[in-house]
C-alpha positions in Angstrom: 96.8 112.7 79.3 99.2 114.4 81.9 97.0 116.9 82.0 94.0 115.3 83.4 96.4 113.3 85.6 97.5 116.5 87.3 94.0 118.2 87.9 92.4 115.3 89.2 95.3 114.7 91.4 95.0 111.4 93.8 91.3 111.2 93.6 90.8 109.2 90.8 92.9 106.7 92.8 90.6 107.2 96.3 87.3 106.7 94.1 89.0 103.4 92.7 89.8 102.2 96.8 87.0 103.9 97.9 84.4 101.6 95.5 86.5 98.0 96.7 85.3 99.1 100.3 82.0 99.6 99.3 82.1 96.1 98.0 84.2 94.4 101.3 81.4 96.3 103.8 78.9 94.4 101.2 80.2 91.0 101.6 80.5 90.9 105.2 77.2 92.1 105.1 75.8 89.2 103.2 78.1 86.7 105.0 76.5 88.0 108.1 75.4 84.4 108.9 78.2 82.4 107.6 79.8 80.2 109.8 84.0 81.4 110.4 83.3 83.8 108.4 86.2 87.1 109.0 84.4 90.6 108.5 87.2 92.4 106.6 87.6 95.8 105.9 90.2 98.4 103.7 92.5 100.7 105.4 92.1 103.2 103.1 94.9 106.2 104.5 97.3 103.2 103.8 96.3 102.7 100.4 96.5 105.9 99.6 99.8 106.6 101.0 101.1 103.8 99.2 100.4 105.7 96.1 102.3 108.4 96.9 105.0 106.4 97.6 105.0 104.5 94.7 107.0 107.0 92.8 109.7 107.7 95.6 110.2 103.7 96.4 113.3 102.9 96.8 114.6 100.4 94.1 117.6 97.7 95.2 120.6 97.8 92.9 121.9 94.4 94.2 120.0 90.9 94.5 122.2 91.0 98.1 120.4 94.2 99.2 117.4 93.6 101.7 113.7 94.3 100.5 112.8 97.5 102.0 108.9 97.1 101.7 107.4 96.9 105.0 104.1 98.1 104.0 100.7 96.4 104.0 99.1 93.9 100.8 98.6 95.5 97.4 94.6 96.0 98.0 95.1 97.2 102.0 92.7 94.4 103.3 92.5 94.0 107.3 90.8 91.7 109.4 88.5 93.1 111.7 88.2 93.1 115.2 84.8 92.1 116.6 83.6 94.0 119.7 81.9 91.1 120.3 82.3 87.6 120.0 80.6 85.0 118.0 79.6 81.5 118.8 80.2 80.4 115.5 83.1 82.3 114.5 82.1 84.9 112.3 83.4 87.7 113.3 80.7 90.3 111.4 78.6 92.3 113.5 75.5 93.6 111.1 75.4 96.7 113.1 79.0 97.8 112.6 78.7 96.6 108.9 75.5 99.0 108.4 77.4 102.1 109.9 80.6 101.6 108.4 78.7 101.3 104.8 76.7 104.6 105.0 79.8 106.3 106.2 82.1 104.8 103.1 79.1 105.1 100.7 78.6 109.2 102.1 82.6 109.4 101.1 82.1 108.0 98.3 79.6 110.4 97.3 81.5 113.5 98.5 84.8 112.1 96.1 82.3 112.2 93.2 81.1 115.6 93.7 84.7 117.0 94.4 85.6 115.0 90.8 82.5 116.5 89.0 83.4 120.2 90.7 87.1 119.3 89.2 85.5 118.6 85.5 83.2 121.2 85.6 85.8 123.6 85.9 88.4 122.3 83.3 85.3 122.1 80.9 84.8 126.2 82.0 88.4 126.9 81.5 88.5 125.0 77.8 85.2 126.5 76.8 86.8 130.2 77.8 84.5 131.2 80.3 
């Protein structure tokens, strides 16, 4: 459906990324005591702007041309930084986790309300009112 594709625009796509960070700020919450364990996060503006770009890549004609993707992994997962070190090597801090969660679960939230808005009104506009 190329309609729905074009009124729903990119955020079908951010709900999709933005539901694999919910899960990711999970997991390094319950890995919180796990030795060497890496918090890890998902750059999400990189994601998405690989999705836009998807469409305009640039495709090599040649097997001798060079590669010209420079971008990040197919999922956008980083390593965090810890402000604090760890004794044991996990590099979670519970209190970073806990923020980060409420702020992608809030975003989350406001992506579904901006998709419900979106249906609500194409339902309107079909219905005729």
């Amino acid at each position: 459906m190329k309609l729905l594709d074009n009124a729903l625009g990119i955020h079908e796509q951010a709900l999709q990324v933005r539901s694999r960070r919910l899960e990711v700020l999970a997991q390094n919450i319950a890995n919180a005591d796990t030795p060497n364990y890496k918090a890890r996060d998902i750059d999400f503006r990189a994601v998405l702007s690989d999705v836009g770009r998807k469409d305009n890549a640039l495709v090599s004609t040649q097997n001798q041309h060079f590669d010209s993707a420079q971008g990040i992994d197919a999922d956008g997962m980083r390593f965090r930084t810890p402000f604090n070190t760890s004794f044991d090597g996990n590099t979670v801090e519970i209190s970073v986790e806990q923020a980060q969660y409420g702020k992608a679960a809030a975003d989350y939230q406001a992506t579904l309300n901006f998709l419900e808005n979106r249906i609500s009104g194409i339902r309107k506009a079909l219905k005729g009112e």
